[in-house]
C-alpha positions as a printed Julia matrix, in Angstrom:
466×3 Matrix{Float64}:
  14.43   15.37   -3.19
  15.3    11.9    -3.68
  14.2    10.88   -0.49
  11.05   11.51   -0.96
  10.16   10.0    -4.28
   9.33    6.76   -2.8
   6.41    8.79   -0.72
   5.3    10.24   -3.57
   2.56    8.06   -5.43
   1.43    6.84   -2.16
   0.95   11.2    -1.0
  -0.67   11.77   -4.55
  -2.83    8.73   -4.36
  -3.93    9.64   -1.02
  -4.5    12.92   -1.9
  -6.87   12.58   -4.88
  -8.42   10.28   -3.13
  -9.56   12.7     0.02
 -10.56   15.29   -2.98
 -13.09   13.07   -4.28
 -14.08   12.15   -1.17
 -17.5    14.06   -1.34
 -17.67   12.9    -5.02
 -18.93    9.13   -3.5
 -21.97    9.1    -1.87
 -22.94    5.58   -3.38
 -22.66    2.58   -0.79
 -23.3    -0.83   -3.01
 -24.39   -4.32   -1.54
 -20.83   -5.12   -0.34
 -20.01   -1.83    1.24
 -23.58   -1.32    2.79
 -22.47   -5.12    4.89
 -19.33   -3.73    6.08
 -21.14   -0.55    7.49
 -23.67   -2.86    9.42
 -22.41   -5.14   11.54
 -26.1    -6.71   11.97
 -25.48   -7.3     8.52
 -22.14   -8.64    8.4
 -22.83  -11.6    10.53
 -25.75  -12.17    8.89
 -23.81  -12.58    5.13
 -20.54  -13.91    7.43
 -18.66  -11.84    5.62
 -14.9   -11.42    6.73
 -14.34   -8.93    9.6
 -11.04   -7.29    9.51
 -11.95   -3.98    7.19
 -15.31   -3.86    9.33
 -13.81   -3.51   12.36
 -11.32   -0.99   11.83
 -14.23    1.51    9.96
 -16.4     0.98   13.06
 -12.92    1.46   15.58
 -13.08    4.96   13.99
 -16.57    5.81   13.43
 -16.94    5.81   17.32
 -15.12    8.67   17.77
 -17.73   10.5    16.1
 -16.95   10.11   12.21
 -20.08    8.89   10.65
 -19.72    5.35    9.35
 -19.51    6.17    5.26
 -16.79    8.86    6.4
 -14.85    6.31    8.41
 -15.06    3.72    5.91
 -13.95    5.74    2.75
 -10.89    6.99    5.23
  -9.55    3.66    6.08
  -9.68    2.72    2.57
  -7.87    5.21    1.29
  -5.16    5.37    3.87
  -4.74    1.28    3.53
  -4.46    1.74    0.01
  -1.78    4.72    0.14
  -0.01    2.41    2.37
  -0.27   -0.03   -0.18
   1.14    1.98   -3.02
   4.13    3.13   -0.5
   5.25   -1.01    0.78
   5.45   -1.71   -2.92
   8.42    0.5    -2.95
  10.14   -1.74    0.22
   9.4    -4.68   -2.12
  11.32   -3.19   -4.8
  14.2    -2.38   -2.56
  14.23   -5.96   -1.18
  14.13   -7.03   -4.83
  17.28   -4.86   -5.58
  15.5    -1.48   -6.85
  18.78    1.22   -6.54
  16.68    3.94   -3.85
  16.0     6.45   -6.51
  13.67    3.83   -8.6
  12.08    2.18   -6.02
   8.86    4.43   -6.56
   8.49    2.37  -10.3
   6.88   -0.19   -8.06
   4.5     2.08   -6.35
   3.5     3.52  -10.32
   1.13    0.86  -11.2
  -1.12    0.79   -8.33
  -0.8     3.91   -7.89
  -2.51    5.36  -11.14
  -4.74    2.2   -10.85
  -8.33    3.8   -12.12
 -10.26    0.83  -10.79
  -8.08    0.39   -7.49
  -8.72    4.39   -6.82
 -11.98    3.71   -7.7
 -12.68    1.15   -5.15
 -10.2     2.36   -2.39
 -12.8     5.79   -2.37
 -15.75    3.58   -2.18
 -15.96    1.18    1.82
 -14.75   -1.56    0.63
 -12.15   -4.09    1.39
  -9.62   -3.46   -1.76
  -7.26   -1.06    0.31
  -6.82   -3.06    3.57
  -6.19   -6.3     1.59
  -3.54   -4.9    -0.46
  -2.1    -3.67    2.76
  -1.97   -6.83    4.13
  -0.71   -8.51    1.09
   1.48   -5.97    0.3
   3.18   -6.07    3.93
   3.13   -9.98    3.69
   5.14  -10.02    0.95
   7.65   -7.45    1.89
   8.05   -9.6     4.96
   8.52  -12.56    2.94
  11.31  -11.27    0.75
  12.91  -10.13    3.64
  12.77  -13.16    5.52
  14.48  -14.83    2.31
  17.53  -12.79    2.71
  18.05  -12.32    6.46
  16.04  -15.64    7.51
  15.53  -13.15   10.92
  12.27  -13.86   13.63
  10.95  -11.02   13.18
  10.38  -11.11    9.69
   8.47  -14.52    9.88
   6.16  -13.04   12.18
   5.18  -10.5    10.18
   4.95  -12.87    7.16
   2.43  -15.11    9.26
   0.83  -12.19   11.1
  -0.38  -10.41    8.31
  -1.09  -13.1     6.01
  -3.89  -13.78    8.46
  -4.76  -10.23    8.29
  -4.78  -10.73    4.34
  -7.24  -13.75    5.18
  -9.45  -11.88    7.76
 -10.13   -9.35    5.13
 -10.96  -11.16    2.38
 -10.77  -14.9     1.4
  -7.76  -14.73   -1.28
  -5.34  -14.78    1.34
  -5.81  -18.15    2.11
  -3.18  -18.61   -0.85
  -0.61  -17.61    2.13
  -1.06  -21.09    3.61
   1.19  -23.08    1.32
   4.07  -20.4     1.99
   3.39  -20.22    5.5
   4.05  -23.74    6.27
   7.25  -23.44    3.9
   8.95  -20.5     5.25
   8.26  -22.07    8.88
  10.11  -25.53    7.81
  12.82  -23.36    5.97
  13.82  -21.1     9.04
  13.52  -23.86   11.38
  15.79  -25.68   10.11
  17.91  -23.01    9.08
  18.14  -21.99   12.81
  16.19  -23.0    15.45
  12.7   -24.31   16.24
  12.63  -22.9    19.32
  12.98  -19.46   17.58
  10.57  -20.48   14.76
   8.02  -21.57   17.78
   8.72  -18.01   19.67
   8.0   -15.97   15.72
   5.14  -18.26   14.62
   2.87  -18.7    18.08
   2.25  -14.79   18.46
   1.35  -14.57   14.55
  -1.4   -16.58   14.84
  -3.44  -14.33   16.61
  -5.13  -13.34   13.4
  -6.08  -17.2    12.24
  -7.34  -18.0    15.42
  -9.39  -15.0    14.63
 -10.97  -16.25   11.65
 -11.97  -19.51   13.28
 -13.42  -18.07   16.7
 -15.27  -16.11   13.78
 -15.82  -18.57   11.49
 -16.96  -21.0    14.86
 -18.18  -19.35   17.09
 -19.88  -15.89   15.29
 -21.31  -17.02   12.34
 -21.6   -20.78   13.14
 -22.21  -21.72    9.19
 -19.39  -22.36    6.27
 -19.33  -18.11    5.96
 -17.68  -16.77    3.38
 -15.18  -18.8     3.23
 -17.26  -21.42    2.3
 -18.04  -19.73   -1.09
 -15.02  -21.03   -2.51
 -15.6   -24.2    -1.33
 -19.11  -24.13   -2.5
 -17.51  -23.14   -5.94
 -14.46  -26.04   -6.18
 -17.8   -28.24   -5.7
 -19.61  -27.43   -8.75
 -16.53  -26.29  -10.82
 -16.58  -26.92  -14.57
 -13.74  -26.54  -16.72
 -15.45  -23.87  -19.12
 -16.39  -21.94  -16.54
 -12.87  -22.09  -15.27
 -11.48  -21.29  -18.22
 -13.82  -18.48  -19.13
 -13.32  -17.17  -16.03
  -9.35  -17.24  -16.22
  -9.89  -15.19  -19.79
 -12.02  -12.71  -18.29
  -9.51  -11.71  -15.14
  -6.49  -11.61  -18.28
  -9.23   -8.9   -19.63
  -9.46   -7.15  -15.86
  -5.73   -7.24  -15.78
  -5.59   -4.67  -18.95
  -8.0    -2.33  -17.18
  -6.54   -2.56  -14.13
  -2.94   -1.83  -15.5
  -4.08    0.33  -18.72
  -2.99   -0.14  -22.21
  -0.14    1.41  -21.65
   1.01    0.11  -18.47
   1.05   -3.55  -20.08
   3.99   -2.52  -22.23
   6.63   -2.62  -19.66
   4.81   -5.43  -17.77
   5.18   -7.68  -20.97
   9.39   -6.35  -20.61
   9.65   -6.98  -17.19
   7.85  -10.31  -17.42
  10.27  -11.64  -19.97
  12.9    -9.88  -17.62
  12.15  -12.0   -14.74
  11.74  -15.09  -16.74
  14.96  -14.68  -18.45
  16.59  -14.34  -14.53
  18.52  -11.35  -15.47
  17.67   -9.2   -12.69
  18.08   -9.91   -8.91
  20.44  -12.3    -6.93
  18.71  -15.8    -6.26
  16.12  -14.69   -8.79
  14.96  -18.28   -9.65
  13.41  -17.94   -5.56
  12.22  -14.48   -6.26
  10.47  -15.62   -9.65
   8.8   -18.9    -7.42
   7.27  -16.88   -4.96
   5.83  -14.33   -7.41
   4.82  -17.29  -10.18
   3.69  -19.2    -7.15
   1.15  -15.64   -5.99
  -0.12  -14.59   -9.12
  -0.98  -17.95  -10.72
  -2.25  -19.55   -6.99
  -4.64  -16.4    -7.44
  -5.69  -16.54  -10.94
  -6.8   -20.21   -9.86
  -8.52  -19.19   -6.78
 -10.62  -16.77   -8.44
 -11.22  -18.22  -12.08
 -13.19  -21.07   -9.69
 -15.37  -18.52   -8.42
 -19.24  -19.16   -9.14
 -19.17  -15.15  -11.22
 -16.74  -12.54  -12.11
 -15.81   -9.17  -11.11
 -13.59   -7.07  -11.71
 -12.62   -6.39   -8.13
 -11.1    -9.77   -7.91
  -8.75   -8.97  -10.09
  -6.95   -6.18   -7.76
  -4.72   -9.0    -6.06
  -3.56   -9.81   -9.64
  -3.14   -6.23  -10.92
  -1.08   -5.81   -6.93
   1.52   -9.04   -8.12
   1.93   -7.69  -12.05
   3.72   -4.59  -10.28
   6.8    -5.89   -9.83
   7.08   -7.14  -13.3
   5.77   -3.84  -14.46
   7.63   -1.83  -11.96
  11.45   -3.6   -13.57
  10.03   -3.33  -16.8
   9.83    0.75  -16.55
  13.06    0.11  -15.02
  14.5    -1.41  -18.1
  12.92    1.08  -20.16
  14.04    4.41  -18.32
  18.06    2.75  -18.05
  18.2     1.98  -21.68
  19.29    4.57  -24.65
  18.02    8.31  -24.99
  15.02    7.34  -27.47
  14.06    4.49  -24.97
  14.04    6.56  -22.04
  12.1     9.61  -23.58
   9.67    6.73  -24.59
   9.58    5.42  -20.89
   9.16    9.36  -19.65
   6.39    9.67  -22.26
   4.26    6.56  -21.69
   4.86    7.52  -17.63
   3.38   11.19  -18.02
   0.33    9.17  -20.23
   0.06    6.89  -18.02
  -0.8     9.58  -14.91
  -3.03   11.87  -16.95
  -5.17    8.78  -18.52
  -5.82    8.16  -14.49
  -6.69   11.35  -13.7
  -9.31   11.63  -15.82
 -10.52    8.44  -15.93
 -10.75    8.02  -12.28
 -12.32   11.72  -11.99
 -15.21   10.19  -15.07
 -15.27    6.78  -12.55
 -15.84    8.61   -8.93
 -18.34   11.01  -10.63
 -20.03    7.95  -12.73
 -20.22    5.91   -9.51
 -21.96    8.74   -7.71
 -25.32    9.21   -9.86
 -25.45    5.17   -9.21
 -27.92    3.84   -7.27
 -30.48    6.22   -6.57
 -33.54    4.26   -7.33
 -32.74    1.6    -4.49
 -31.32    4.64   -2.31
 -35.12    6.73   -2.65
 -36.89    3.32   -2.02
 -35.81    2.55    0.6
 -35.47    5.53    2.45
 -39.24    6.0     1.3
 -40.12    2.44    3.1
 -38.23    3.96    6.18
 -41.11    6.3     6.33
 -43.92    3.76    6.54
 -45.79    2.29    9.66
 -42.53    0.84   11.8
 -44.38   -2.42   13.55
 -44.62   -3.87    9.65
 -41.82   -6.17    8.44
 -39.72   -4.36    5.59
 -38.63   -6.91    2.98
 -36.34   -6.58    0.25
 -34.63   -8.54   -2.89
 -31.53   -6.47   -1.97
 -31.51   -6.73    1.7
 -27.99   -5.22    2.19
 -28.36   -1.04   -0.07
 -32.3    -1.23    1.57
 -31.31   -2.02    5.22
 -28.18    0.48    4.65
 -30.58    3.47    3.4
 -33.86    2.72    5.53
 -31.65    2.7     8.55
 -33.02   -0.93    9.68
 -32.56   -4.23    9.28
 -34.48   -5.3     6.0
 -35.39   -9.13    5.4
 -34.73  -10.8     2.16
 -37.68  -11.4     0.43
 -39.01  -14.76   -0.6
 -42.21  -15.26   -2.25
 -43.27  -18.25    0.28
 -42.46  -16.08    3.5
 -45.61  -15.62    5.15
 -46.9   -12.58    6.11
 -49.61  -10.79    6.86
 -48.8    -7.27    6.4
 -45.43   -6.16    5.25
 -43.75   -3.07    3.44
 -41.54   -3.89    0.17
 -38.54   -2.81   -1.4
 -38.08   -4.27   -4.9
 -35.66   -4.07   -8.13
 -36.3    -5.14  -10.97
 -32.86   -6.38  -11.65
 -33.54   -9.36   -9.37
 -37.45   -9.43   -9.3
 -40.22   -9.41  -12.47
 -42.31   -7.01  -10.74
 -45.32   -7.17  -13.23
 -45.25  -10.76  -12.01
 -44.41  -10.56   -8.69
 -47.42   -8.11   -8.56
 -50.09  -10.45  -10.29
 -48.82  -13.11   -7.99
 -49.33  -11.27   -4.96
 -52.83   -9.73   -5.82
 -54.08  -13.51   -5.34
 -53.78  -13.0    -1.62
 -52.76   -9.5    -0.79
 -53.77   -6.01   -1.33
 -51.26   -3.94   -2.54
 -50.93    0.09   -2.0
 -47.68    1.17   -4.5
 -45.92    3.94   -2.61
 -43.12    4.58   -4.77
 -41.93    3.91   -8.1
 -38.13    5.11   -8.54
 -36.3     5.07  -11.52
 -32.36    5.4   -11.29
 -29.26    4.44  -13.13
 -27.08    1.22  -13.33
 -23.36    0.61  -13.63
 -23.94   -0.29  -17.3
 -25.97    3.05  -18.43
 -29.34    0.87  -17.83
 -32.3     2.65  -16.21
 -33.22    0.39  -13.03
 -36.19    0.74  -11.37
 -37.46    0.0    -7.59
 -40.56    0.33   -6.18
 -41.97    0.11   -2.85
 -45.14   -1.55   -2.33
 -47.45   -1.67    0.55
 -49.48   -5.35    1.36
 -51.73   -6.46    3.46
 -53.13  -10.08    3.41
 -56.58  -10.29    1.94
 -60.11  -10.84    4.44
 -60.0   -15.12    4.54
 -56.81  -15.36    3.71
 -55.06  -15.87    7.15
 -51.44  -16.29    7.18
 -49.97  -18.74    8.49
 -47.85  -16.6    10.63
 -47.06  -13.24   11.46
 -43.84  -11.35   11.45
 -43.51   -8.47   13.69
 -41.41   -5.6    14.03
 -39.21   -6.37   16.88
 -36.3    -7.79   14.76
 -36.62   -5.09   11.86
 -36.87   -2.31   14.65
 -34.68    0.67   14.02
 -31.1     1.49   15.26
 -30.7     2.17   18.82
């Protein structure tokens, strides 16, 4: 039986996960990219997670399918290389599975590992890169910088936090070289780049602008140090839903463990690299232009370790301690079951307003332009490439998608009446994240007798799939 405990949050994270499956019919902005690729080098998002869901979906999964199923299998394999970290940091085998606990009974990391999105593969990556980093520390072997650098760029290619790899790459490369040989460094660190030169053939020669990387620059440019700071507060506040009340007790104990350096050999190296990961990401994202929670996944991935040796402290101490730590453990998985149940169901009565307007617009005469204010749900649901809308496009007969949570349709309307017609063929009402009614409408124009626009866009771009 021991053998298996390490497998066993990752098997009963994957399996809830493939219950609720069904449960998640809701595809928001960011997962409705991934599933198009017409979209994703249109945004420039990152390709890694997109690639793998489509690598599957050609065998004859549909694309929601494939996408929920490589989330949840990165993110079980997640939860399971968390318990090689905690080996590598000196777990005994029967309590290397603490470190697999907090991600594990995650509600907002189950939440968005059911969902197509990019959560799961990152924390792969991550996950692996760090395991290959500790284990390059001790053995200072080839093999292990290779995976360190290979799957850091994975990390990268997946989402933009894992540029915070850099700085470690080029020190772990200096360290081993000298350590041994450069010759053995070059033969490790050439075939790991495979995945960086990736991101620059895509960054170069696909989406030929600053991408998505660019965000973050775009955000160091007009940082301000309340926004910084107000940022920084509200990822500390992310970090207590993402670990739950509860789980922040033995975080706090490990924490002061690791800080203390009464734990692992060489801990002050150990406590660098992990200081050096969760702080290098608090910065990266409390400079982003808005918050969300999902940034704060990479954070709730390093507080783990501290949380993973502070259940360890807990369950070696005295009787009352360790019926405390076997209490707060049991808590801990019922408050996720049910609160990740409430979130899957929650997340699937989202987002039917945008989801029955644009499916609606799908309907309508196919040589007019469809335009939206949320290009990515609309093109997702209508099954064709939707064009943002802008007020000064001009057109002379289009079909529109609009949401009131981006666009003041009672003026948008009296704006357009100036030079259009317009034939209202849906008004939806649906339900936001927040418990707010949102409502989207599709509206049907035409340009006015006299009013000639100044050009005309046709169909051929917005035609539909294949």
């Amino acid at each position: 039986m021991t053998r298996f405990l390490p497998w066993l949050p990752a098997l009963a994270a994957l399996a809830f996960r493939l219950l609720h499956l069904d449960d998640v019919q809701f595809v928001s902005p960011d997962g409705a990219t991934y599933l198009r690729f017409d979209l994703l080098v249109f945004t420039q998002r990152l390709p890694l997670y997109p690639i793998l869901v489509h690598t599957i979906s050609v065998r004859g999964i549909g694309e929601l399918l494939a996408g929920k199923l490589v989330a949840s299998c990165c993110a079980a394999g997640a939860i399971y290389v968390m318990t090689l970290i905690a080996a590598e940091l000196g777990f005994e085998k029967t309590r290397t599975w603490l470190a697999a606990i907090p991600l594990a009974v995650d509600p907002l990391f189950t939440l968005q590992t059911i969902q197509p999105l990019t959560e799961g593969t990152f924390a792969l990556c991550v996950a692996l890169a760090t395991w290959f980093l500790l284990r390059m520390r001790r053995a200072d072997r080839a093999l292990d910088l290779f995976g360190l650098i290979f799957f850091a760029g994975l990390s990268a290619l997946t989402r933009a936090e894992g540029l915070i790899f850099i700085p470690l790459l080029f020190w772990s490369a200096i360290r081993f070289g000298r350590a041994n040989s450069w010759r053995g460094a070059s033969c490790a660190i050439l075939p790991a780049l495979f995945p960086w030169l990736l991101i620059v053939i895509w960054q170069l020669a696909i989406v030929r602008h600053a991408g998505y990387l660019g965000e973050f620059g775009a955000g160091v440019a007009t940082i301000t140090a309340g926004r910084v700071l107000r940022n920084a507060a509200l990822h500390l506040k992310s970090v207590a839903f993402h670990l739950q009340i509860v789980g922040l007790i033995p975080t706090a104990v490990g924490a002061a463990i690791l800080f203390r350096g009464r734990f692992v050999a060489e801990v002050r190296r150990v406590n660098f690299v992990l200081a050096y990961l969760l702080v290098a990401t608090w910065a990266a994202l409390s400079i982003h232009w808005y918050f969300d929670l999902r940034f704060a996944t990479p954070l709730a991935l390093w507080l783990s370790i501290p949380a993973a040796i502070g259940w360890r402290r807990i369950l070696s101490a005295g009787r009352v301690e360790r019926r405390l730590g076997q209490s707060l453990l049991v808590a801990l998985v019922l408050a996720w079951l049910v609160l990740s149940s409430s979130l899957a169901q929650g997340v699937g009565a989202l987002g039917s307003d945008i989801t029955q307007a644009a499916k609606t617009a799908a309907t309508l005469v196919p040589n007019s332009p469809l335009l939206s204010d949320e290009q990515a749900m609309t093109s997702y649901y209508a099954g064709r490439l939707a064009m943002l809308y802008r007020p000064e496009m001009p057109f002379r007969r289009a079909a529109l998608v609009l949401h009131d949570r981006y666009t003041d349709l009672q003026a948008e309307r009296r704006r357009l009446r100036r030079d259009y017609e317009i034939r209202e063929v849906a008004d939806v009402m649906g339900q936001g994240s927040t418990g707010v009614a949102w409502r989207a409408v599709v509206w049907l124009i035409s340009r006015r007798p006299g009013n000639p626009a100044a050009a005309v866009l046709e169909a051929p771009a917005n035609a539909p799939d294949g």
